[in-house]
C-alpha positions in Angstrom: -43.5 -29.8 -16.9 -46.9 -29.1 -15.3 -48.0 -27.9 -11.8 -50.7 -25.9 -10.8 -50.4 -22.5 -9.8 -52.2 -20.2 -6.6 -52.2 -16.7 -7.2 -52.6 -13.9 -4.5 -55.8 -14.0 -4.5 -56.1 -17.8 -3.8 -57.5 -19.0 -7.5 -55.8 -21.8 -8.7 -54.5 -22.9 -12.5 -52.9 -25.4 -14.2 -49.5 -24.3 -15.8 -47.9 -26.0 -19.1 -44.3 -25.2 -19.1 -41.7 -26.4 -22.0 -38.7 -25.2 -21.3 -36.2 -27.4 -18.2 -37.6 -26.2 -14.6 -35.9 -23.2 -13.3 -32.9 -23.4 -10.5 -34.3 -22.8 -7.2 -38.1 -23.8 -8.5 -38.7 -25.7 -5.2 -37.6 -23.5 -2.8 -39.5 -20.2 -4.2 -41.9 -18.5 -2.4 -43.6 -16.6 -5.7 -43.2 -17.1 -9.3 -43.4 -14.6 -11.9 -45.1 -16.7 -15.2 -45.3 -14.7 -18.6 -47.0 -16.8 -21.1 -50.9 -16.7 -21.9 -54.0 -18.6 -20.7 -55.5 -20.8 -23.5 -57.9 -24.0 -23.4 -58.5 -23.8 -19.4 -55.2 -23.9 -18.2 -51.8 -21.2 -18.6 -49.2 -21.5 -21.2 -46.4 -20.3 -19.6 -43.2 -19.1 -22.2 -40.9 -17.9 -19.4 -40.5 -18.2 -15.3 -39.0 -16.0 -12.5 -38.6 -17.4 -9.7 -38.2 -15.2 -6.2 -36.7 -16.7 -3.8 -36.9 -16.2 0.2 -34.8 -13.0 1.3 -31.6 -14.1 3.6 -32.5 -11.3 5.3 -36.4 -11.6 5.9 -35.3 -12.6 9.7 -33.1 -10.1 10.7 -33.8 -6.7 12.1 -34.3 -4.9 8.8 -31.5 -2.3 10.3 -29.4 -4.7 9.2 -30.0 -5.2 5.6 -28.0 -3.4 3.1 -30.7 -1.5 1.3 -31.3 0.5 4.7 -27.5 1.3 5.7 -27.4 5.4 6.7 -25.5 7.4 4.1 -23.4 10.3 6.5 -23.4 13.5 4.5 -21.0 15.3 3.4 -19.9 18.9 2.3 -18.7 19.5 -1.0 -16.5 22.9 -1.8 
């Protein structure tokens, strides 16, 4: 598979990748690629992909990383 890449700062590659495309590949909003740049274009061995948070349009209140802990006393 090849497809060329944008990274966060807007520069652009072409990515060789050998291996079947990863589930979810379309609908990802970043990639992490670990492979190596050679010849003009990256050689990607392996790919993360990160995919949109179910929560990203909710009131962030509601996701379950920020849910209040009560404390409690321990004797």
């Amino acid at each position: 598979m090849a497809f060329t890449a944008i990274d966060t700062l807007g520069d652009k590659v072409k990515v060789i990748y050998h291996s079947p495309k990863p589930e979810n590949f379309e609908l990802s909003e970043r990639l992490v690629m670990k492979g190596k740049y050679e010849e003009g274009q990256f050689v990607c061995q392996s790919i993360q992909t990160k995919c949109p948070s179910k929560y990203k349009d909710q009131d962030p209140s509601k996701h379950p990383g920020n849910k209040k802990i009560q404390p409690t006393t321990i004797r």
